[in-house]
N, C-alpha and C positions, 0 to 999 in steps of 0.2 A: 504494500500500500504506500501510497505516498504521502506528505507530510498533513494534506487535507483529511487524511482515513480514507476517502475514496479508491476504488481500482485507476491503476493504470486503463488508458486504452486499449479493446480487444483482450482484457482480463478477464476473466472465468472466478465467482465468489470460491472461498474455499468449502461451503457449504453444500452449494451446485455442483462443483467438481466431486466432491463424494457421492453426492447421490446422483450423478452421473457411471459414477465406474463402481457403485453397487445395485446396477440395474434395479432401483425402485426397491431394494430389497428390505422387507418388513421383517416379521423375528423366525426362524429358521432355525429346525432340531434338525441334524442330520443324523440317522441312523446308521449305524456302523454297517451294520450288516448289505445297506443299500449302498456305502461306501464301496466297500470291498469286492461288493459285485462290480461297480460302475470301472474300479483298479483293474479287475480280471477281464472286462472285454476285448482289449485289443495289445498285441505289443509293446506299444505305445505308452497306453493308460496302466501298463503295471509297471513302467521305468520312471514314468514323468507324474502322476498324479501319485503323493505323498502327502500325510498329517505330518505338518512341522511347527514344533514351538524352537522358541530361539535360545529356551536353554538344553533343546536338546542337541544344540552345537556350540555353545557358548564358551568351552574348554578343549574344542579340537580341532586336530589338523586342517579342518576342511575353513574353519572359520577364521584362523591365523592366516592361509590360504586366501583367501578372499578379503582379509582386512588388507595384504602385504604382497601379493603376488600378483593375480589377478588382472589389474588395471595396470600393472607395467607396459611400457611401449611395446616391446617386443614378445609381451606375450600373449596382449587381450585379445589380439585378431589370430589366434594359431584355433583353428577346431578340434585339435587332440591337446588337451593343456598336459604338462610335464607333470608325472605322478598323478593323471587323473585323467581318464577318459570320456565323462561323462561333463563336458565342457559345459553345455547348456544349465545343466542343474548349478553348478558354478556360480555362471553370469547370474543367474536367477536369486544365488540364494546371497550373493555379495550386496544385490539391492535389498532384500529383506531384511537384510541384518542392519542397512547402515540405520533404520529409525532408532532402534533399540540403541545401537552405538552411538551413533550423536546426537540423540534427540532424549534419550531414557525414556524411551518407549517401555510400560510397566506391564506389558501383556507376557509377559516372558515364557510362563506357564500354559497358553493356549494353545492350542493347535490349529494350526492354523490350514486346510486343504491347498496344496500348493500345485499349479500344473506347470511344469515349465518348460512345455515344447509348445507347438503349434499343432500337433497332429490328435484328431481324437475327440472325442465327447467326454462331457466328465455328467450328463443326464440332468437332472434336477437339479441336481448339488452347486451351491453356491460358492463353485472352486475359483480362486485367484489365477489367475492370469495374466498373458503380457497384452491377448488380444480376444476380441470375442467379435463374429459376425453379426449382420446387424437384424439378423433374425434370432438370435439368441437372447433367449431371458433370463437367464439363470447364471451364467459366467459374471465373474467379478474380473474387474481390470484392472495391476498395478504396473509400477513401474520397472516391468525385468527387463533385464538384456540390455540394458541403458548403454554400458561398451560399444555394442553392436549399434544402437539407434541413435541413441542422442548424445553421445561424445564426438561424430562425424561434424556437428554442428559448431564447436567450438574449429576443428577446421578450415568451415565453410565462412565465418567470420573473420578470421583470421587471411584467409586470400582472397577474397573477396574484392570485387572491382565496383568502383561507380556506374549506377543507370545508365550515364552517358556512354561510359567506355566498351561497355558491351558490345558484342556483335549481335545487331537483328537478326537472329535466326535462332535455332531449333537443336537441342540433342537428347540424345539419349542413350544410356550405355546398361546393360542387365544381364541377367541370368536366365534361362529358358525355365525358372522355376513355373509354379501354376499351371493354370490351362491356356487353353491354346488363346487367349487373347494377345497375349506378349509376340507370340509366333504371326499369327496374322497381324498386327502390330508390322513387326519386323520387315516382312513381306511385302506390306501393302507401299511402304514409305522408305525401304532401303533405298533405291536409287535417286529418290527427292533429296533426301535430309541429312544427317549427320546421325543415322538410328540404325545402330546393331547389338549384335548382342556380344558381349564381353567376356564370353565362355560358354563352351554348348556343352561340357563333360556330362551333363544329364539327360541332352538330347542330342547326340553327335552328328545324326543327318540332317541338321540345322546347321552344318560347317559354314554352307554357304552364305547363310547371311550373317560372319562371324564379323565384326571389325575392332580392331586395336581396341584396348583397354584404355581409359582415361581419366585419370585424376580427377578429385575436386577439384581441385584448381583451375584443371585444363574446362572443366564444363560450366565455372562460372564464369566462363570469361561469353559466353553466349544470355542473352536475357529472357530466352524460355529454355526450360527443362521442364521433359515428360517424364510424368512421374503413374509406375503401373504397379498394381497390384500385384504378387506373385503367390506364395501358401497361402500369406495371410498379408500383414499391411506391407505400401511399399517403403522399404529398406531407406529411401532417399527422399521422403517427402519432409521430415526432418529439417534434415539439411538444408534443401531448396527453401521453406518457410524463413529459417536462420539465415536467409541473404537477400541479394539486391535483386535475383532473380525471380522470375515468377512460375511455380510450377501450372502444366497444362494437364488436367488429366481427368478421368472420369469422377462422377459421383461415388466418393469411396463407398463400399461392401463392409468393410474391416474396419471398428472402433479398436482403439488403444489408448495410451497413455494421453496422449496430446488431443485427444476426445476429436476425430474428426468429422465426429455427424456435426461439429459446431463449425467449420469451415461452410463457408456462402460463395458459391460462384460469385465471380465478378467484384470477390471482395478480397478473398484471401487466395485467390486461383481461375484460374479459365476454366472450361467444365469439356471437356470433351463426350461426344454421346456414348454411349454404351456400345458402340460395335466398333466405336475409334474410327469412322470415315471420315469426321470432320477436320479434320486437323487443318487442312490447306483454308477454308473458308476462317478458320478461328485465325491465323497467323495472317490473313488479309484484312479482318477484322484489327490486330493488334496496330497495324501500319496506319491505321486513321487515328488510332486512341492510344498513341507512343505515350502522355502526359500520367494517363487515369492506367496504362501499365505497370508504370513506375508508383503509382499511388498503390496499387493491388499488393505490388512488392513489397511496400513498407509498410502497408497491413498485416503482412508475414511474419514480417520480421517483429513487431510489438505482440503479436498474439502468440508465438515463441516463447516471448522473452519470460511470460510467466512459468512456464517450465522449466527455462537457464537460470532461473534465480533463484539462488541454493537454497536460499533461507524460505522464502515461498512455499519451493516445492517439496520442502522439508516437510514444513509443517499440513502440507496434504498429505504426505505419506505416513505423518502420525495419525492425523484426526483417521484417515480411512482404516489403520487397523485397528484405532481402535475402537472405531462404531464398528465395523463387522465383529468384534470378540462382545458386544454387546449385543449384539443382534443373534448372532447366532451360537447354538449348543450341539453337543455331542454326545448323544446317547449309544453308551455300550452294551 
């Protein structure tokens, strides 16, 4: 807040933002026994869906690990971590700890349902997560994986070019993750734009529309970046928000952290339609409205910033655990 008490502009209360990312959630007994069925469904759901309280790591390797290792340069971007292979659970559990660590978060004892991949139902159960679809009622949204999503952002601040400097024009650089939108995506616009894909190791016969890899840096030097869905949210809308740039992309699917059923075309982003044909008419449209682009941009970049500021977004990540340890119980 600033020195009036008021929000900053494109601020979210911290009140709304919890009851944003516990989907409306009233009071909630979760049955063990409904638990343990929901863990046994799929491979998935018995590595990554886990009850954790944070003194059941409070005294080990895994949490010394994650205070101290973890977020190293050279180690937060490896997918196999050193003395640990289940790298995701990791990232995941490095954010749950920091409340309790710099905040004294006093839930220490609860248990708390943690899922921390992307893959999987967790059913009724009002399990923690990094992302939940926007047909989903029952998922709760926190802030995991932060390494992976919103430290890129500090990055993208950091090289970052003025509106003016930018080149008018268009990129985009991904992984053949998800469904075949990314792919027809690639397809429909490779020989237009500056749009390939940045490694196909998951879909190889997509060689052909491969092109070079390319930095943050190298992709804000352009004033759109498309930004596409993949499992779940995309990996780089993050980023593109935290700059001078404007992302282009569909009506997101995927809630997470940075809550994007609250992003508004035309306000924090251009909207491309659901099958991605528009792109040429939206980038013809951008060339009359160069002024109110550059305004979209720095809609972005304020609606962000409540999430880069530590203390802020601190204190969401206490108040939400601990109205969910209030809300919800666990019968054995």
């Amino acid at each position: 807040m600033n020195k009036t008490g008021s929000l900053p502009d494109m601020w979210v209360s911290h009140d709304d933002r919890v009851e944003f990312y516990l989907n409306n959630l009233k009071t909630f007994e979760i049955d063990i026994k409904d638990f343990n069925y929901y863990k046994s469904l799929t491979k998935w759901s018995k590595i990554e869906l886990n009850l954790v309280s944070y003194n059941d790591y409070k005294n080990s390797f895994a949490h010394w690990y994650c205070q101290h290792i973890v977020h190293l340069p050279r180690i937060k971007n490896i997918r196999v971590l050193p003395f640990y292979k289940r790298y995701k659970d990791l990232h995941s559990l490095m954010n749950f700890f920091i409340p309790f660590d710099k905040a004294g978060l006093l839930t220490v004892d609860f248990k708390y349902p943690l899922y921390y991949g992307e893959h999987g139902s967790s059913g009724e159960i009002p399990a923690i997560r990094k992302s939940r679809r926007a047909t989903d009622q029952h998922s709760v949204i926190y802030n995991f994986r932060s390494l992976r999503l919103t430290d890129p952002c500090t990055t993208s601040q950091a090289n970052d070019l003025s509106w003016r400097e930018k080149k008018d024009n268009v990129i985009w650089r991904g992984a053949t993750t998800g469904q075949e939108q990314r792919v027809d995506f690639v397809k429909n616009y490779y020989n237009k734009y500056d749009v390939g894909f940045a490694t196909t190791k998951q879909k190889p016969e997509l060689t052909k529309w491969k092109r070079g890899k390319v930095t943050i840096k190298k992709q804000l030097e352009y004033k759109f970046i498309i930004s596409l869905e993949g499992n779940d949210v995309a990996s780089n809308l993050r980023w593109i928000l935290s700059s001078n740039s404007v992302p282009i992309m569909p009506k997101p699917y995927w809630q997470s952290w940075i809550m994007e059923e609250k992003l508004e075309p035309y306000v924090h982003y251009l909207p491309l339609k659901d099958d991605l044909s528009d792109l040429e008419q939206i980038l013809e449209w951008t060339k009359q409205n160069d002024q109110l682009c550059a305004e979209i941009a720095q809609n972005g970049r304020k609606y962000m910033s409540q999430f880069l500021d530590e203390q802020n977004d601190m204190a969401v990540q206490k108040l939400l655990l601990e109205t969910y340890a209030q809300k919800v119980s666990i019968k054995y």
